[in-house]
C-alpha distance (Angstrom), angle and dihedral (degrees) to the residues before:
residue distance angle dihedral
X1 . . .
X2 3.53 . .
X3 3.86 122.1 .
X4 3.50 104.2 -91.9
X5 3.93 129.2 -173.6
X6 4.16 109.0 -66.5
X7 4.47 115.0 -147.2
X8 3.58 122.3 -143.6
X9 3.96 126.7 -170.1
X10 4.26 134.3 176.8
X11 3.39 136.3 -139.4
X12 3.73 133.8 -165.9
X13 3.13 138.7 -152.2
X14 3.80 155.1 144.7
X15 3.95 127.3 -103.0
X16 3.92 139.7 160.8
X17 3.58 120.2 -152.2
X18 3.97 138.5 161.0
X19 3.89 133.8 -153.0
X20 3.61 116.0 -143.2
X21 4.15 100.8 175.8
X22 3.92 85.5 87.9
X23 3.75 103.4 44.3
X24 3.73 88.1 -179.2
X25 4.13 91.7 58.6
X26 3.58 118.3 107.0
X27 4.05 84.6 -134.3
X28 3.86 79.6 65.0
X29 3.89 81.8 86.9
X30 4.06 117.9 71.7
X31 3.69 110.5 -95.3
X32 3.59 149.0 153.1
X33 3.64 148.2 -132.5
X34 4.14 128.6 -171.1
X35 3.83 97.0 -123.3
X36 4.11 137.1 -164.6
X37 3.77 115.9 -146.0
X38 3.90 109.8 -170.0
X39 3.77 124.0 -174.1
X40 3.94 128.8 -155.8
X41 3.48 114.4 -155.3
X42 3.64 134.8 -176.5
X43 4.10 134.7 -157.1
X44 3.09 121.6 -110.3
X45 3.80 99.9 -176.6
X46 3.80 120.0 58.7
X47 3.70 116.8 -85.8
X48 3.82 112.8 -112.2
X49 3.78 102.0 -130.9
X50 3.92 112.8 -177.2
X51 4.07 85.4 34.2
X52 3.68 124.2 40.0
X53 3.74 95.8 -10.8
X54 4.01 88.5 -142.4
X55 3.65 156.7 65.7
X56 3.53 108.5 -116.4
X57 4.13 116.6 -24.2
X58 3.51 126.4 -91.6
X59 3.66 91.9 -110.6
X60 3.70 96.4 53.6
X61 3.62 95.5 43.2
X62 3.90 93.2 55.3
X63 3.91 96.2 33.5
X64 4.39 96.1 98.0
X65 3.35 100.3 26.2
X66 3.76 97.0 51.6
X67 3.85 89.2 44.2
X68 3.97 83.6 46.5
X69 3.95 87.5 58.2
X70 3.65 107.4 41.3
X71 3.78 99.7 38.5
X72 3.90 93.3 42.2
X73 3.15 120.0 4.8
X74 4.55 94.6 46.6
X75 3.58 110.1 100.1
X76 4.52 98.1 -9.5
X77 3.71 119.5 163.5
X78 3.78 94.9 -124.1
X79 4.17 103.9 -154.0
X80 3.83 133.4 166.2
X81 3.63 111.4 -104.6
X82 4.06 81.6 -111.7
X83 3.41 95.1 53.4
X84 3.93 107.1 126.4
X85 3.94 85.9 -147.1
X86 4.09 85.8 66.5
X87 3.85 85.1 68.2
X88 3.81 91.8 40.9
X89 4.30 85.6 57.3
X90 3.97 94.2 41.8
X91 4.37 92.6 47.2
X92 3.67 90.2 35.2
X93 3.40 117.7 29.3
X94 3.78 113.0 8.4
X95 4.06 90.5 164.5
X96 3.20 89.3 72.9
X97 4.03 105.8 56.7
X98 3.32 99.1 95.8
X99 4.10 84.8 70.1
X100 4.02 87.8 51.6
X101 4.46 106.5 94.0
X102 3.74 104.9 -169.5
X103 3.59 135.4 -164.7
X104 3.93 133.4 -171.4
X105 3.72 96.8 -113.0
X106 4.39 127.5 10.8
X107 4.06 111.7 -25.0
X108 3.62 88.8 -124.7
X109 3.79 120.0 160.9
X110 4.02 94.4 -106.6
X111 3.60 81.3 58.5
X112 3.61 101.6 43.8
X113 3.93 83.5 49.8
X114 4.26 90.3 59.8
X115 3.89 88.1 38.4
X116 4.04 88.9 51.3
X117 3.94 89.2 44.5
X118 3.67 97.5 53.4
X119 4.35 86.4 42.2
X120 4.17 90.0 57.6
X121 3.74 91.0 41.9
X122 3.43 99.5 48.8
X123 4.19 86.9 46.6
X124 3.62 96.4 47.7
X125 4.05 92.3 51.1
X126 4.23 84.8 42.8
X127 4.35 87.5 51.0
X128 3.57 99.5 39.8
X129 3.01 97.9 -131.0
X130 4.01 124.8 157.2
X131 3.65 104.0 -123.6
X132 3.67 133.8 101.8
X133 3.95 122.0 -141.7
X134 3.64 94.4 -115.7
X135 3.60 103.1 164.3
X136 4.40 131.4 14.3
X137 3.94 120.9 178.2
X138 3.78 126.6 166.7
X139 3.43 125.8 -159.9
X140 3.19 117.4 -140.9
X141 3.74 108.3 178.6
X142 3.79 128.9 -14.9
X143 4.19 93.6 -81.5
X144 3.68 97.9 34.7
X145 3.58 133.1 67.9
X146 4.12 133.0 158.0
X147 3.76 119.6 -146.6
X148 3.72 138.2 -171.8
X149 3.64 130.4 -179.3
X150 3.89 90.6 -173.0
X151 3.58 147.3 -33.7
X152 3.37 134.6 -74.8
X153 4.08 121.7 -137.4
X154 4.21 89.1 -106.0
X155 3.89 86.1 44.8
X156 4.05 93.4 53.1
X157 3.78 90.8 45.2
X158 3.87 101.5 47.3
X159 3.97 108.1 109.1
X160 3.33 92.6 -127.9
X161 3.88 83.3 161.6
X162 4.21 121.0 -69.8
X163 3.89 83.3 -107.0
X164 3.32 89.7 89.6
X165 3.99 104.7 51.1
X166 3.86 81.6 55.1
X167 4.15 125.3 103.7
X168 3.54 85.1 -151.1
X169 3.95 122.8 98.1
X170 4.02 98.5 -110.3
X171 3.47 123.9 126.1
X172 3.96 100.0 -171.9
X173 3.41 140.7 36.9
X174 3.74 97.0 -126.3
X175 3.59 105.6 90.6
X176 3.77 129.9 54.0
X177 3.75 108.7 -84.0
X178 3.98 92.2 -124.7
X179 3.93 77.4 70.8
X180 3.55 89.9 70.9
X181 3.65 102.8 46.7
């Protein structure tokens, strides 16, 4: 197929997180950052030039994955699964779980990036739609961003949690998944 014209869209939003493998780290303490997440993707079909002039609109492209960020992803509590808080959240205030992302490991941004990856894949396949995830950066504050063009092997097995090989809009694995549709 010949190369054919690639789109690319952000999305912002607000998140608090902690990492607790370096107790010493100042990240060690819950904060948050205003971040961008942008998304390349590629067709996969043939452009229709003289009729639609595109893949898939603009509109359909963006409809999941913007409903994925602002209704879960805007303003989580992003905590390793061994986080002590996690328990704190599910004695405490269970209501509030479906605003918890966790990850196997520190909910850093490289592995937010992986997490997102898997997420957009998982939603294009679920949509149909003819497009390719070709590119996935977030930004995480003004001077530092994390990019992938892909996944390695080691990155598509981690267990990061099966939330995020799921077209729905969870972000953990501790509520039923009907909970996220």
């Amino acid at each position: 197929m010949p190369l054919m014209p690639a789109v690319q869209f952000t999305r912002r939003f607000s998140m608090a997180h902690r990492l607790i493998a370096d107790a010493g780290s100042k990240c060690a303490v819950p904060h948050g950052h205003n971040e961008f997440v942008k998304v390349t993707l590629e067709p996969t079909a043939e452009i229709a030039f003289g009729q639609s002039n595109h893949a898939a609109s603009f509109e359909n492209l963006k409809r999941r994955w913007h409903g994925f960020v602002d209704r879960s992803l805007d303003h989580a509590f992003q905590l390793n699964r061994a986080d002590p808080l996690l328990d704190w959240f599910q004695t405490h205030e269970p209501q509030r779980l479906n605003q918890v992302l966790t990850i196997d490991g520190d909910p850093t941004t490289e592995a937010l990036v992986i997490a997102l990856w898997r997420k957009l894949e998982a939603i294009l396949k679920a949509e149909g739609l003819p497009f390719r995830l070709a590119e996935l950066a977030i930004e995480e504050t003004p001077t530092n961003t994390v990019l992938t063009r892909g996944l390695t092997e080691a990155e598509r097995a981690w267990v990061l949690g099966g939330w995020c090989d799921r077209a729905d809009f969870s972000i953990n694995d501790l509520l039923p998944p009907e909970t996220w549709s």
